[in-house]
VEXKETOR-752448 format. One record per atom (N, C-alpha, C): residue number from 1; atom name; x, y, z. Coordinates in pm, 1 decimal. Layout:
N
+------+------+----------+----------+----------+
! mipa ! lomi !       px !       py !       pz !
+------+------+----------+----------+----------+
!  NUM !   CA !        X !        Y !        Z !
...
+------+------+----------+----------+----------+
//
This chain:
97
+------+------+----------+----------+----------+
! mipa ! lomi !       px !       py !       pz !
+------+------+----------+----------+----------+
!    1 !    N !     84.0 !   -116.5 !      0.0 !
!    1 !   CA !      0.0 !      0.0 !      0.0 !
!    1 !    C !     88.7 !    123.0 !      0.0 !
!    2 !    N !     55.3 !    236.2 !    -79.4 !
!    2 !   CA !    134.2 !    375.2 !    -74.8 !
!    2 !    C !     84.8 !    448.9 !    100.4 !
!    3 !    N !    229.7 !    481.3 !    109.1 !
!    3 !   CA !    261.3 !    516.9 !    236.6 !
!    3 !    C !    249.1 !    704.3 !    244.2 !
!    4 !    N !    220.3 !    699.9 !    115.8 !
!    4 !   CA !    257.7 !    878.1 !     69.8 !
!    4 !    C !     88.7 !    921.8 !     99.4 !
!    5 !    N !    118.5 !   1098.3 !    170.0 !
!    5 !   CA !     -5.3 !   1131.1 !    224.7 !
!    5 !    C !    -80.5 !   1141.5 !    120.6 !
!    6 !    N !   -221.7 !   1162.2 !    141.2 !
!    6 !   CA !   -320.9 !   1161.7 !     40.0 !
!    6 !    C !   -389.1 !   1316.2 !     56.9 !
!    7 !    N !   -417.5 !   1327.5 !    -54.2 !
!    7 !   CA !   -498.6 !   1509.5 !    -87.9 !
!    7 !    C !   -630.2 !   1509.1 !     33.2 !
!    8 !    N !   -684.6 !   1603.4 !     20.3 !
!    8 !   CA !   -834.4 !   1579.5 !     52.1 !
!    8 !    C !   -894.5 !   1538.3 !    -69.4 !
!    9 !    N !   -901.5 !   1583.4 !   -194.6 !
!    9 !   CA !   -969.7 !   1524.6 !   -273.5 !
!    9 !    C !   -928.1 !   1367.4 !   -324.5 !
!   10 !    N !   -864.4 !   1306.6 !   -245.9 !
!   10 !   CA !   -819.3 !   1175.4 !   -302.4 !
!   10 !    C !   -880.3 !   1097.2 !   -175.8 !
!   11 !    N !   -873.9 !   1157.2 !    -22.9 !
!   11 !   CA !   -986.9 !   1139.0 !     76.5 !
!   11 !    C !  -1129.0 !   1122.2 !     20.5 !
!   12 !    N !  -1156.3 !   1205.4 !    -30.2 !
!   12 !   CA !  -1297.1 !   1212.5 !    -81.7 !
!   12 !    C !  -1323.6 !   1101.1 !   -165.3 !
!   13 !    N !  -1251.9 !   1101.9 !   -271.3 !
!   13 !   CA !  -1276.8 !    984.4 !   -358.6 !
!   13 !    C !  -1297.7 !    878.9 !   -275.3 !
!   14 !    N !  -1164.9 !    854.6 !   -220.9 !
!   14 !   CA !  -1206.8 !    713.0 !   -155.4 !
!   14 !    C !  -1329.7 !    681.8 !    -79.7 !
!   15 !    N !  -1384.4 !    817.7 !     10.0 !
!   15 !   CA !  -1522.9 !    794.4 !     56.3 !
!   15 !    C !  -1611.1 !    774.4 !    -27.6 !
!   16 !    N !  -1585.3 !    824.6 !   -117.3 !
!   16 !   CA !  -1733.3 !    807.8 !   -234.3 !
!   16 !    C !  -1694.9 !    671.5 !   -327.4 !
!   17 !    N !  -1631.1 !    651.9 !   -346.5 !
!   17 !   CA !  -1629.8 !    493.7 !   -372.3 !
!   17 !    C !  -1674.5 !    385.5 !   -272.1 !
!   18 !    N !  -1641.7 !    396.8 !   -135.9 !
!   18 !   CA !  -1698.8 !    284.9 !    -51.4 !
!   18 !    C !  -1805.6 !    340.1 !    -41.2 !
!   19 !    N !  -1880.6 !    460.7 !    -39.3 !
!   19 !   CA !  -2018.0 !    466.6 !    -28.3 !
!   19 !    C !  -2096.0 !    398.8 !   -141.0 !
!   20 !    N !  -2021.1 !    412.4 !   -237.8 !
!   20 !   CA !  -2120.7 !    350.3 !   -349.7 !
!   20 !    C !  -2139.8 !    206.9 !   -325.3 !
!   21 !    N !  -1970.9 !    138.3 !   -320.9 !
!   21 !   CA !  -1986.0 !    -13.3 !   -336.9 !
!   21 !    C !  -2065.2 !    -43.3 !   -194.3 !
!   22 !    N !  -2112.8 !     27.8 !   -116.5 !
!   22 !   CA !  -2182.8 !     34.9 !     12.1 !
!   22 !    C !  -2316.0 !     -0.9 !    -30.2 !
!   23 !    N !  -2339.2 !    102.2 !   -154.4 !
!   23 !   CA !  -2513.3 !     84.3 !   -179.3 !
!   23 !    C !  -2497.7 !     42.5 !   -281.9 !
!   24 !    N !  -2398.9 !    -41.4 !   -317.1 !
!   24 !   CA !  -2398.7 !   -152.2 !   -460.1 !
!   24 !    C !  -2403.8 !    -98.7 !   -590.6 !
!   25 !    N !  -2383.5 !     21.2 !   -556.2 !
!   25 !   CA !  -2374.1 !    133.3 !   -745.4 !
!   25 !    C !  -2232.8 !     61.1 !   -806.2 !
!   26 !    N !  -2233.2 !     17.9 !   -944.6 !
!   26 !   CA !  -2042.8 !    -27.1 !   -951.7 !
!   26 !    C !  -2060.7 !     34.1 !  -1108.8 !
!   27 !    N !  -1938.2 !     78.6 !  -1134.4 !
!   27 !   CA !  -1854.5 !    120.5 !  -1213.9 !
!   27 !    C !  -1884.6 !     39.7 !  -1390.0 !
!   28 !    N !  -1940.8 !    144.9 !  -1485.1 !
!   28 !   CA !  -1920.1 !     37.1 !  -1632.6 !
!   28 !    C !  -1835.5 !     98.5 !  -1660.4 !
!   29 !    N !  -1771.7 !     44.0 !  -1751.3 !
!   29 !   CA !  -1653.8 !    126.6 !  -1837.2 !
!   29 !    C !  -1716.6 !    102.9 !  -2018.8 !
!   30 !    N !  -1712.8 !    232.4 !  -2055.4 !
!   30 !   CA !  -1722.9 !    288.5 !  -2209.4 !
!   30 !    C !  -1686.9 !    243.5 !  -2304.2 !
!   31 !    N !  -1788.1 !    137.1 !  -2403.2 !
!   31 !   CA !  -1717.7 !    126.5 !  -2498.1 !
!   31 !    C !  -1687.5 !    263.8 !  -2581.6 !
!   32 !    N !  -1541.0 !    273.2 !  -2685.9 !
!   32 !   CA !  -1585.7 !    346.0 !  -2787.6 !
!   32 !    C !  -1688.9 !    385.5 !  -2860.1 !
!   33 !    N !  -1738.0 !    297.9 !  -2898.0 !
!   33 !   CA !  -1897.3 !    328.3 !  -2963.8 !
!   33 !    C !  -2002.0 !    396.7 !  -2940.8 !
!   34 !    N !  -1977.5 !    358.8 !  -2784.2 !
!   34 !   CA !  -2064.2 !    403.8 !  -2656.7 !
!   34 !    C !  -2047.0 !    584.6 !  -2644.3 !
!   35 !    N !  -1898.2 !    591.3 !  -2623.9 !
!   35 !   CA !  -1832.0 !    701.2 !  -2621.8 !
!   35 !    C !  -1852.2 !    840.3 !  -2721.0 !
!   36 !    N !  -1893.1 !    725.4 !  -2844.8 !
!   36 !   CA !  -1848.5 !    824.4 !  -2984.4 !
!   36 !    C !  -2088.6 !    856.2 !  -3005.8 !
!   37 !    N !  -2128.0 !    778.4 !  -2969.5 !
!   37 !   CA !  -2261.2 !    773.7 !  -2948.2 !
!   37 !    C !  -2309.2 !    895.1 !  -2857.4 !
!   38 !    N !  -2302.2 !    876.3 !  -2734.8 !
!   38 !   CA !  -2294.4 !    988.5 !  -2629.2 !
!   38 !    C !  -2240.5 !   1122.2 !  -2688.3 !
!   39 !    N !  -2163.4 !   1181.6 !  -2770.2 !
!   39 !   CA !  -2115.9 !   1233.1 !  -2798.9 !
!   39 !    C !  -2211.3 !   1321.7 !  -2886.6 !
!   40 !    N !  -2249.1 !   1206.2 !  -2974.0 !
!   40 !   CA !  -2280.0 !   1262.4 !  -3105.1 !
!   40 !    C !  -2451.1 !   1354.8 !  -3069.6 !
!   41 !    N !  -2525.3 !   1252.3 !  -2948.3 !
!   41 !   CA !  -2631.1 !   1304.5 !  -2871.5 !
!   41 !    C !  -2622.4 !   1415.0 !  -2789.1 !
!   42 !    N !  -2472.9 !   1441.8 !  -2722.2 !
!   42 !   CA !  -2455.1 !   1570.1 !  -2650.3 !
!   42 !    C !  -2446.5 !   1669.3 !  -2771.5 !
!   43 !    N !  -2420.8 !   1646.3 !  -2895.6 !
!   43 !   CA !  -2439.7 !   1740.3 !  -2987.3 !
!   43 !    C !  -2508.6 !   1773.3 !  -3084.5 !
!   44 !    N !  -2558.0 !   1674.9 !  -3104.8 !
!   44 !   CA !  -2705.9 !   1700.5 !  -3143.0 !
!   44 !    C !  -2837.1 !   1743.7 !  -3040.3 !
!   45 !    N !  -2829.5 !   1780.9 !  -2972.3 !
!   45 !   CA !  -2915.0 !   1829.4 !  -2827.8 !
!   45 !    C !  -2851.7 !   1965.5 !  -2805.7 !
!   46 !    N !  -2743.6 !   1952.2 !  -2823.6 !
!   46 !   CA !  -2645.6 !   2111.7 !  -2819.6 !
!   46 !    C !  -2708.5 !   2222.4 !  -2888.8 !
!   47 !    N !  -2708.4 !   2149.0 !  -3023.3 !
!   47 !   CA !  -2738.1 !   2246.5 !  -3123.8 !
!   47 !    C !  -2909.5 !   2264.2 !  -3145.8 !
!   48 !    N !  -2959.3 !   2186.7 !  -3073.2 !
!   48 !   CA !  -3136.4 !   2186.7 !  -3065.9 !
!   48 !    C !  -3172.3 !   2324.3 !  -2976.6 !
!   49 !    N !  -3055.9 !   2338.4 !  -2831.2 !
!   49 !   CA !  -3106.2 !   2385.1 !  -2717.1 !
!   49 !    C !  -3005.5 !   2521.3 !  -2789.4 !
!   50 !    N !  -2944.3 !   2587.8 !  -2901.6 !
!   50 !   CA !  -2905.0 !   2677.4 !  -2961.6 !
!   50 !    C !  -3011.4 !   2715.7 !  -3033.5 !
!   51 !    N !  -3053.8 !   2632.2 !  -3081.6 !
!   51 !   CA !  -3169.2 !   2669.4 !  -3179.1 !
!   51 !    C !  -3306.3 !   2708.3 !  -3071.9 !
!   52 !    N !  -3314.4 !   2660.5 !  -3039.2 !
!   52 !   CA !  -3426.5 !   2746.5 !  -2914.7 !
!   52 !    C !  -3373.3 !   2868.1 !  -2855.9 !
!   53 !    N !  -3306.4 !   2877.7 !  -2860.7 !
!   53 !   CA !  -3264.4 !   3005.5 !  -2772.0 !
!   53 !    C !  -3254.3 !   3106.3 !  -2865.8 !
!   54 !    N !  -3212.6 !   3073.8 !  -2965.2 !
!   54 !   CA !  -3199.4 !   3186.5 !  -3093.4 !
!   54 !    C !  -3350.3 !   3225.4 !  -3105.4 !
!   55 !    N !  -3411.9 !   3133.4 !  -3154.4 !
!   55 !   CA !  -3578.9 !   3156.7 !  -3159.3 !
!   55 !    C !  -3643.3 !   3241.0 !  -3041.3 !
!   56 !    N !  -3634.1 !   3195.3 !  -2932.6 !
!   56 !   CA !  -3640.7 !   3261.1 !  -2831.9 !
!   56 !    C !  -3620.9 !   3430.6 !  -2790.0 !
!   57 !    N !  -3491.8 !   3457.2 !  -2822.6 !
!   57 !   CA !  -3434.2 !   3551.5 !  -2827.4 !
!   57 !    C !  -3489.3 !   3649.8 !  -2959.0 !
!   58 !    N !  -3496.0 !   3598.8 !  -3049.5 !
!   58 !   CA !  -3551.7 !   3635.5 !  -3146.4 !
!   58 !    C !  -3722.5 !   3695.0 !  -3128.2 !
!   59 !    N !  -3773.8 !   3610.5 !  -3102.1 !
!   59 !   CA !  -3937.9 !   3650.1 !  -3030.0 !
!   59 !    C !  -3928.4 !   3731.3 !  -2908.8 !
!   60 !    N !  -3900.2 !   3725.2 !  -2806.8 !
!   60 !   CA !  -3894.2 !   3805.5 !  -2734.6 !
!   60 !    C !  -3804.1 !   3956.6 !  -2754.1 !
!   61 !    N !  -3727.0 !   3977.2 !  -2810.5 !
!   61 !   CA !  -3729.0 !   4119.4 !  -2904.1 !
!   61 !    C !  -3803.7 !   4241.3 !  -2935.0 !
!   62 !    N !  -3909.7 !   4125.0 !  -2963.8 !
!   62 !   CA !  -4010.9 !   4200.7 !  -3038.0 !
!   62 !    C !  -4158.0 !   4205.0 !  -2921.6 !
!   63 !    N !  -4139.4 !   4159.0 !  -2809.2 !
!   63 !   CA !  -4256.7 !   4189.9 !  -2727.5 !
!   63 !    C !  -4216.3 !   4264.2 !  -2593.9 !
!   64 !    N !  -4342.2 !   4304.5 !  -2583.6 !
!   64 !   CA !  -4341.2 !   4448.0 !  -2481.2 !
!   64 !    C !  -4451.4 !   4430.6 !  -2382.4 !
!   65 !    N !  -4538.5 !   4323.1 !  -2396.9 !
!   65 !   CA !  -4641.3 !   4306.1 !  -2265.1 !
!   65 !    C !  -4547.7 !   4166.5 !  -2246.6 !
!   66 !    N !  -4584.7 !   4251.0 !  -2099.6 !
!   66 !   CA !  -4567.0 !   4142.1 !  -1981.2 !
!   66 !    C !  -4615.7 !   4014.2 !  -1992.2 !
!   67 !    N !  -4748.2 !   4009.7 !  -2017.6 !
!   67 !   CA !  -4832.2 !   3872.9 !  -1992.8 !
!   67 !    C !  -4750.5 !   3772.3 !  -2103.0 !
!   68 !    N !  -4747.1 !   3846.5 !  -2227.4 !
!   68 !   CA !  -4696.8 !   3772.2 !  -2379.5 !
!   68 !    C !  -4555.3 !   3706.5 !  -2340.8 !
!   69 !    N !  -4483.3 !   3781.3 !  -2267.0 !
!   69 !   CA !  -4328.1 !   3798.1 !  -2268.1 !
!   69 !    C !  -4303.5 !   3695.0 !  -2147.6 !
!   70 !    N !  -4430.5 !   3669.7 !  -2035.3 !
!   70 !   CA !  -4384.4 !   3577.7 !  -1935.6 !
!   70 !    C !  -4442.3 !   3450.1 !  -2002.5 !
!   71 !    N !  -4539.7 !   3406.3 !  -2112.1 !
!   71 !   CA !  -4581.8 !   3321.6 !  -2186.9 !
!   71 !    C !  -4492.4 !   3274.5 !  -2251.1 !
!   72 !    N !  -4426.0 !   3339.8 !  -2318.5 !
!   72 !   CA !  -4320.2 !   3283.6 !  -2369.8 !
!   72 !    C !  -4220.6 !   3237.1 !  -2346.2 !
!   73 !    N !  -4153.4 !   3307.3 !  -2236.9 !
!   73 !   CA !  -4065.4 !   3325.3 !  -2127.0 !
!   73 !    C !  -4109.0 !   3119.7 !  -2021.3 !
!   74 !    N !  -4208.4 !   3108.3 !  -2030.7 !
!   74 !   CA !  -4259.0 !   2967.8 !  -2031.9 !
!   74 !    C !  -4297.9 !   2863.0 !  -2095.8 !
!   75 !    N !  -4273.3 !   2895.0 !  -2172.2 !
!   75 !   CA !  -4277.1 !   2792.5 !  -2302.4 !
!   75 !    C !  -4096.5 !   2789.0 !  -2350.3 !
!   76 !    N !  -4040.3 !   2881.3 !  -2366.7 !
!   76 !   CA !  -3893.6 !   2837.7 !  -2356.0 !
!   76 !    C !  -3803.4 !   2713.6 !  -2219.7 !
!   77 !    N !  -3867.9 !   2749.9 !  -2124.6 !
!   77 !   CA !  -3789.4 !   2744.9 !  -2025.7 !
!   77 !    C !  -3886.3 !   2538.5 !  -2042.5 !
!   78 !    N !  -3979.0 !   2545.9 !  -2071.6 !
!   78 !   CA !  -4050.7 !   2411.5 !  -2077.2 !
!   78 !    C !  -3955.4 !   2331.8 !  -2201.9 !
!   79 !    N !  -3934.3 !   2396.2 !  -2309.5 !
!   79 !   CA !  -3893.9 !   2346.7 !  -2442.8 !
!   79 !    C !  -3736.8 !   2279.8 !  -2384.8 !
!   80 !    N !  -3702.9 !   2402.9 !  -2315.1 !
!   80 !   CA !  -3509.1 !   2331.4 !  -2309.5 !
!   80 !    C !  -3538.0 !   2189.4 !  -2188.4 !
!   81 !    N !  -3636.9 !   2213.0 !  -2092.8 !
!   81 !   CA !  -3618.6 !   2118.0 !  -2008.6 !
!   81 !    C !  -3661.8 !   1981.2 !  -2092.2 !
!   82 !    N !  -3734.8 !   1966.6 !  -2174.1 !
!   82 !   CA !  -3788.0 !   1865.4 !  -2274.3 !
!   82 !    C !  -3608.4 !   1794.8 !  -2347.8 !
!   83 !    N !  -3589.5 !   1890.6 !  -2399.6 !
!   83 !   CA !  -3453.2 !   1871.2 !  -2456.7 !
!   83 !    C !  -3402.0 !   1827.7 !  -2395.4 !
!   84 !    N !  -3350.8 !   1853.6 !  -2312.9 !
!   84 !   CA !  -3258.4 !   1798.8 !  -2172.8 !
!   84 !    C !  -3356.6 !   1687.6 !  -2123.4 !
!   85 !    N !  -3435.5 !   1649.9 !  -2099.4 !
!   85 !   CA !  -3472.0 !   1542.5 !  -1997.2 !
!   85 !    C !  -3455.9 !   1398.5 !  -2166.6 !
!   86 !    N !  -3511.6 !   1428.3 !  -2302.2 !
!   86 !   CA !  -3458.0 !   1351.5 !  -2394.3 !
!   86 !    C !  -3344.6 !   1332.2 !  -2409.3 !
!   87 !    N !  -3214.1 !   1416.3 !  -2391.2 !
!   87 !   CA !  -3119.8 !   1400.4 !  -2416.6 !
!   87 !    C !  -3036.9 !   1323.9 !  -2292.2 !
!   88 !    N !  -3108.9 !   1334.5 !  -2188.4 !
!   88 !   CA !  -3045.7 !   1217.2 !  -2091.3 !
!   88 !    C !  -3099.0 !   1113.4 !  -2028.0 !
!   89 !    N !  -3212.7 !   1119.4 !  -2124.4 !
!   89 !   CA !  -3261.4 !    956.9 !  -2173.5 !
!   89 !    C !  -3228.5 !    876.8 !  -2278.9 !
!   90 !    N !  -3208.7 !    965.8 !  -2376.5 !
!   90 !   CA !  -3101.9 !    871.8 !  -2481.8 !
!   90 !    C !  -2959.5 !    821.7 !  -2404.2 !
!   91 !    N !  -2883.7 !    938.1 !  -2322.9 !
!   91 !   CA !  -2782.6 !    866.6 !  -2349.9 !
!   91 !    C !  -2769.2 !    761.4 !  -2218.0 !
!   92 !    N !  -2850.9 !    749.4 !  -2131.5 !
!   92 !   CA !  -2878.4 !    644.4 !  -2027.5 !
!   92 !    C !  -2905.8 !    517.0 !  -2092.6 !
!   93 !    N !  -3017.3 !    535.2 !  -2237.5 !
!   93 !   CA !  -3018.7 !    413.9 !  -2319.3 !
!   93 !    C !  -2895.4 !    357.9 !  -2365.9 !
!   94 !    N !  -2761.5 !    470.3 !  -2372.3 !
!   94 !   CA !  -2674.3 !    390.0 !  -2460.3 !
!   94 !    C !  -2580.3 !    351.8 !  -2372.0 !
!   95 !    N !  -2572.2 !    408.6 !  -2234.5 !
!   95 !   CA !  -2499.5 !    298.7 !  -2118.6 !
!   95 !    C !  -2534.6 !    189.8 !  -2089.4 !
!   96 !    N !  -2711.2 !    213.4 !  -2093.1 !
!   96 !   CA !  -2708.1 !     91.7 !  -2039.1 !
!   96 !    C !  -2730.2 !    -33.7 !  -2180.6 !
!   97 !    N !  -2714.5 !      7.9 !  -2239.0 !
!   97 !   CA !  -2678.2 !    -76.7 !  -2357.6 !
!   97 !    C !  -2568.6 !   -183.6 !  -2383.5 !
+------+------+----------+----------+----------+
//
């Protein structure tokens, strides 16, 4: 065993590893495929949640009541969470794949 002191953040790790194997969470490791997959979904979701915001930004520009501007202002904020809750359901599909 290394005799050499340890960081706090290397403390930490080690707690959070026996906590996991504690509550039985364990470790996959990535295929490439897996890797290059995940990837391609963090960027294709990237450029979805760009494209909303441009739109977004774009419409709201042009409004000046309140009521319109918090309507919209909710319907954006609904659209990216959609995006995001698909986009980390795909890539949960491709871990656990």
């Amino acid at each position: 065993m290394d005799d050499a002191p340890k960081s706090a953040v290397e403390l930490a790790m080690a707690r959070f590893r026996k906590q996991d194997a504690d509550e039985g969470v364990t470790d996959r490791v990535l295929t490439d495929a897996q890797k290059h997959e995940i990837a391609e979904v963090r960027k294709t979701y990237g450029a979805k949640l760009a494209q909303e915001e441009i739109l977004f930004k774009s419409q709201a520009g042009g409004l000046f009541e309140p009521e319109a501007r918090r309507t919209l202002e909710d319907n954006y904020r609904r659209d990216v969470e959609r995006i995001n809750h698909e986009r980390d359901r795909k890539i949960e599909k491709i871990r656990a794949s």
